[in-house]
C-alpha positions as CSV (number, residue, x, y, z in Angstrom):
1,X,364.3,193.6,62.7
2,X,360.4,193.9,61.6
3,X,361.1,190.9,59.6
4,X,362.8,188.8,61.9
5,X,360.1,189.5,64.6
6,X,357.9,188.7,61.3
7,X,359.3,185.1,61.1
8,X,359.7,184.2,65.0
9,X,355.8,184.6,64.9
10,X,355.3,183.0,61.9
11,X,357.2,180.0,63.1
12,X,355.6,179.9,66.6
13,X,352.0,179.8,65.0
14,X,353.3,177.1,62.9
15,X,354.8,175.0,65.8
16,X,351.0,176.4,68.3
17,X,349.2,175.1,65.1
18,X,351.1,171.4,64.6
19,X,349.9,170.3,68.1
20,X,346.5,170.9,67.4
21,X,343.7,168.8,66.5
22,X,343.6,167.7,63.1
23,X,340.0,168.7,62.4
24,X,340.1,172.2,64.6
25,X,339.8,175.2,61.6
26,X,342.4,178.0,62.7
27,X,341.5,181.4,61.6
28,X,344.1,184.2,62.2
29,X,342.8,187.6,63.5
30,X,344.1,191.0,64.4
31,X,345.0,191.1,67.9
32,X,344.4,195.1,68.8
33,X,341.1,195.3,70.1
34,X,338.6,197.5,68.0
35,X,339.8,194.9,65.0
36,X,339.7,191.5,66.6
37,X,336.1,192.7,67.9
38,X,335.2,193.8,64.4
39,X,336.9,190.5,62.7
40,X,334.5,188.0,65.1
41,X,331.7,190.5,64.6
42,X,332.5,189.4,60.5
43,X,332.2,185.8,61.7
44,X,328.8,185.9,63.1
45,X,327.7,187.8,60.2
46,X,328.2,184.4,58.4
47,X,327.4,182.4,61.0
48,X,330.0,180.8,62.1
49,X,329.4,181.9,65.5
50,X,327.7,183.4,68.3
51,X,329.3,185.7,70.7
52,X,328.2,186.5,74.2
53,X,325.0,188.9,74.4
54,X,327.0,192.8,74.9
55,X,330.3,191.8,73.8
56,X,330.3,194.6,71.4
57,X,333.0,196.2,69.1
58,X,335.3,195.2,71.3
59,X,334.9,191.8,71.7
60,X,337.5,189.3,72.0
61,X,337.8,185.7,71.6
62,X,336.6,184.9,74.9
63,X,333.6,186.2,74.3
64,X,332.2,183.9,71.7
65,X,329.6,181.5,72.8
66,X,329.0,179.3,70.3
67,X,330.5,177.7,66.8
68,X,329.4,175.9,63.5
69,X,332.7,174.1,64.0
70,X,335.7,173.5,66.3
71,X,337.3,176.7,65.7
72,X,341.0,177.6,67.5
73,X,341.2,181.8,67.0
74,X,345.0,182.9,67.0
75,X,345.6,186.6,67.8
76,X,348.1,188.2,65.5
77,X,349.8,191.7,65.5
78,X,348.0,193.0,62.8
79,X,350.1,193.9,59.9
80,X,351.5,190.5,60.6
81,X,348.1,188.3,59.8
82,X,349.4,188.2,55.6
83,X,352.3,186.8,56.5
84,X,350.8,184.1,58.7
85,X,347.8,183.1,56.2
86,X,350.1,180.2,54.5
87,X,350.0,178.3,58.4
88,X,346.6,179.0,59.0
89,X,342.7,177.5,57.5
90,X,341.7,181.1,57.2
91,X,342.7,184.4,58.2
92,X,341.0,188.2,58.9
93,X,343.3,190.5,57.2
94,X,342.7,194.7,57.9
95,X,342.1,196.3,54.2
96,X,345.6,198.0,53.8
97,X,347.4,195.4,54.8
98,X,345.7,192.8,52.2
99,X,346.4,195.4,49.7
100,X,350.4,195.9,50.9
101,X,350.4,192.3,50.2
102,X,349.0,191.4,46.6
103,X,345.7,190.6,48.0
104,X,342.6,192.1,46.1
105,X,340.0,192.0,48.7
106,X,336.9,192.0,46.5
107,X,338.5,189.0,44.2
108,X,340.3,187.1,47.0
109,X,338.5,187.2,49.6
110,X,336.2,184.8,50.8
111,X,334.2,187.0,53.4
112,X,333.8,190.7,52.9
113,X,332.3,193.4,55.0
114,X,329.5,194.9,52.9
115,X,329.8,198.9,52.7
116,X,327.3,200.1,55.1
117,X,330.0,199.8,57.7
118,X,330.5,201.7,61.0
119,X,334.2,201.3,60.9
120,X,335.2,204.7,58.7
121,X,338.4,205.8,58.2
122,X,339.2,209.1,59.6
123,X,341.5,211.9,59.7
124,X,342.3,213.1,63.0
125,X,344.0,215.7,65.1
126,X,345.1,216.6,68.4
127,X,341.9,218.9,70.7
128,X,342.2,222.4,69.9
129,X,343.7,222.0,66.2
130,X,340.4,220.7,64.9
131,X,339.2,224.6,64.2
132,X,342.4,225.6,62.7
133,X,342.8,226.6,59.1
134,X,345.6,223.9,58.7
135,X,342.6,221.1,59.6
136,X,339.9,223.0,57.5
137,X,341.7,223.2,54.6
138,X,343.1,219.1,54.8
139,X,339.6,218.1,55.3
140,X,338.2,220.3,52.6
141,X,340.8,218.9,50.3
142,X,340.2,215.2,51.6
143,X,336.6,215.3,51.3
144,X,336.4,216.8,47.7
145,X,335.0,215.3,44.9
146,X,338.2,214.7,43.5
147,X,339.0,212.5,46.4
148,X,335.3,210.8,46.1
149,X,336.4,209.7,42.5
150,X,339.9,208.9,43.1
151,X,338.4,206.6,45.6
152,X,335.9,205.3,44.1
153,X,337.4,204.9,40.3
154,X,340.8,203.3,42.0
155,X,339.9,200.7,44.3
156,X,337.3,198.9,42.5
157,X,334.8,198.4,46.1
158,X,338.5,197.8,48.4
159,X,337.7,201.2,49.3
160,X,334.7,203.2,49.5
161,X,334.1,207.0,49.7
162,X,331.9,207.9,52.2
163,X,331.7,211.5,52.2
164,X,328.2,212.6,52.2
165,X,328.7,216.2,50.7
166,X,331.7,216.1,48.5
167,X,333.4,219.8,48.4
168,X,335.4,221.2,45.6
169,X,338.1,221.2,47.5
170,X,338.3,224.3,49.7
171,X,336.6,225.8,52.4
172,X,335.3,229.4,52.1
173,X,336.4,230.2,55.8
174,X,339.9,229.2,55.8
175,X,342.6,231.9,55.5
176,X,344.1,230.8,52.2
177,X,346.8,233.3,52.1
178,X,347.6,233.1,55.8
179,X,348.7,229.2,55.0
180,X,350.5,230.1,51.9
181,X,354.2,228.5,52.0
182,X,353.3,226.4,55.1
183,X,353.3,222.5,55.4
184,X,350.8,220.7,57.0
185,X,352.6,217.2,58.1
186,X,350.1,213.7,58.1
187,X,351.0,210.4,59.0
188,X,349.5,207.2,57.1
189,X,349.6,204.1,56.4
190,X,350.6,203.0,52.5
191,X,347.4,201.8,50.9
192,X,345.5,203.7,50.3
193,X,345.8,206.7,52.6
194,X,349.3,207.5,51.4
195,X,347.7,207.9,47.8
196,X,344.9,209.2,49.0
197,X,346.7,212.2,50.4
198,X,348.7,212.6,47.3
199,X,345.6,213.5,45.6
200,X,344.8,215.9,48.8
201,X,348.1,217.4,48.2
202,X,347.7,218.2,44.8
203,X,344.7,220.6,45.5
204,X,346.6,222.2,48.5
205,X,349.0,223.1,46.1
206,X,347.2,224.8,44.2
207,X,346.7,227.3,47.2
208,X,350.9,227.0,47.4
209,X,350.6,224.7,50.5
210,X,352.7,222.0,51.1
211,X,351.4,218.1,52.5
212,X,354.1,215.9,54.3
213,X,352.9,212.6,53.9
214,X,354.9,210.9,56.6
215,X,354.4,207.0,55.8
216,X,354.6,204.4,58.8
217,X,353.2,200.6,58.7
218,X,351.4,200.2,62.1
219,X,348.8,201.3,64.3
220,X,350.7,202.7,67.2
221,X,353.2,205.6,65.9
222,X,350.8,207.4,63.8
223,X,348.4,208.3,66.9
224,X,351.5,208.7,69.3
225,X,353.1,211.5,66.4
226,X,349.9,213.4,66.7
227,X,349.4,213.6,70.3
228,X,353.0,214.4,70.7
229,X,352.5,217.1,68.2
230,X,355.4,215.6,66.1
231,X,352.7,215.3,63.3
232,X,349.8,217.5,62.7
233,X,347.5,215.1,61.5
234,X,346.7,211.2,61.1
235,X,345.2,209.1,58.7
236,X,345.3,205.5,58.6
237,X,342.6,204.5,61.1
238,X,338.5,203.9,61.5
239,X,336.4,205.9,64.4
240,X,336.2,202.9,67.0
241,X,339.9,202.6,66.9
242,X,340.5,206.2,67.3
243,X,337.8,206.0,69.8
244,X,339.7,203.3,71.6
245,X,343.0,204.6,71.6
246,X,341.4,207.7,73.4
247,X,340.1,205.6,76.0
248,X,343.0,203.9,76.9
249,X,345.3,206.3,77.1
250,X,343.8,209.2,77.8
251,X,344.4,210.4,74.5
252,X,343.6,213.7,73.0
253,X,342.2,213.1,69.3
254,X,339.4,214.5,67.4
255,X,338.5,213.8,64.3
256,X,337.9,216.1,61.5
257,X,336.4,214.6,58.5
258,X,335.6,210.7,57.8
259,X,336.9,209.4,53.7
260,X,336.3,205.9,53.2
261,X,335.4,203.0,54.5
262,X,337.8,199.9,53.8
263,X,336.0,196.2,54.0
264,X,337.7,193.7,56.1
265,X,338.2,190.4,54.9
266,X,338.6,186.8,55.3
267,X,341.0,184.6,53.1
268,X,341.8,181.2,52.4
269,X,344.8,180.0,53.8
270,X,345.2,176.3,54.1
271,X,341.5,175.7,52.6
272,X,340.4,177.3,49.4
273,X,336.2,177.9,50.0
274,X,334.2,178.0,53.2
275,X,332.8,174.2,53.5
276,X,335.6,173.7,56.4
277,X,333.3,176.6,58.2
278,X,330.1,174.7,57.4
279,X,328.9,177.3,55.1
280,X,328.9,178.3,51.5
281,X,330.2,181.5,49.9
């Protein structure tokens, strides 16, 4: 079905994008709004536009102001925008979903987010888990320096450790025996929390506690598991998204440790550099 839906979209963009003007440049971008804001906010980095004074992380494309060029922005479901980037000029694809498909966002890309980002990814819970020993101990193991090199070693700059204060894995206050033969359950996305945690859950186990890694592919489940309290944990998303997703539905997540931060990136679609934007690389 994911597919289908995959290819209905595919082929309305196609048929949105024939009717346009021939010299309009089309540039695909996620549609959920932490990420569209933070994909135009990429755009005016470059300067290829402006957008309206206070439009902030959140900004959409009716906030932009001005262009280099006549640009047309189409708003795709997010893990969606790869699949798209063949019917497109450009497109703004999220980290783990360049990765899921063959895209190396340091060598492919043709704008990249430096590191000094505010949009790290974090591992969350529901309120009144965060002081447990089942969150201590996951973010102990998360923000070791194990992780830190897995990270860093693995990704080659897709993905950047940004824990400040590496541990060795463990926390000194957590109960230890009290968790022994327990699972702690966390849902992710595939690249690269889902290895990630498999590093995590190798140093948990040394302590005889289990990790599920429960694997999902978009941005919606993984935040509705945990504040169902079907899933302990999350990990899969950066602070303003988490931060958003509180907001607008009164959710109930707290996060309780930051890992990495994972540029975003734009790619060549229909045109191979920049020059279409007015700029150079």
């Amino acid at each position: 079905m994911k597919k289908l839906i995959a290819v209905v979209l595919s082929l309305v963009l196609t048929l949105s994008l024939a009717s346009a003007l021939a010299d309009t440049i089309t540039i695909a971008v996620p549609n959920d709004a932490t990420n569209e804001g933070r994909a135009l906010l990429l755009l005016q980095s470059a300067g290829v536009l402006t957008l309206k004074e206070g439009a902030g992380l959140e900004a959409t494309k009716a906030d932009i102001e001005t262009t280099t060029v006549d640009i047309e922005i189409y708003e795709v479901v997010a893990d969606n925008a790869p699949n798209v980037l063949a019917d497109v000029d450009y497109a703004i694809i999220n980290n783990n979903y360049a990765l899921d498909a063959g895209l190396n966002p340091v060598a492919d890309s043709l704008l990249i987010e430096d590191a000094n980002s505010p949009y790290v990814n974090v591992v969350s819970v529901k309120e009144g888990n965060e002081d447990s020993d089942a969150a201590k101990a996951l973010a102990a193991a998360l923000t070791s320096q194990t992780v830190v090199d897995y990270i860093n070693n693995t990704y080659g700059g897709s993905a950047i450790a940004t824990v400040a204060e590496p541990t060795d894995g463990f926390d000194a206050t957590v109960d230890y025996d009290a968790l022994k033969g327990t699972t702690i359950s966390v849902a992710a996305t595939p690249i690269p929390h889902e290895q990630v945690l498999k590093i995590a859950a190798e140093i948990l186990a040394e302590k005889e506690i289990s990790l599920d890694i429960i694997v999902v592919t978009d941005y919606t489940t993984p935040n509705e598991f945990v504040e169902s309290g079907e899933v302990f944990a999350n990990y899969f998303a950066h602070q303003p998204y988490q931060d958003n997703f509180n907001a607008q539905t009164n959710g109930h997540l707290v996060t309780i440790a930051g890992i990495h931060v994972e540029p975003m990136a734009l790619y060549g679609g229909q045109q191979s550099d920049l020059s279409a934007l007015g700029i150079a690389k």
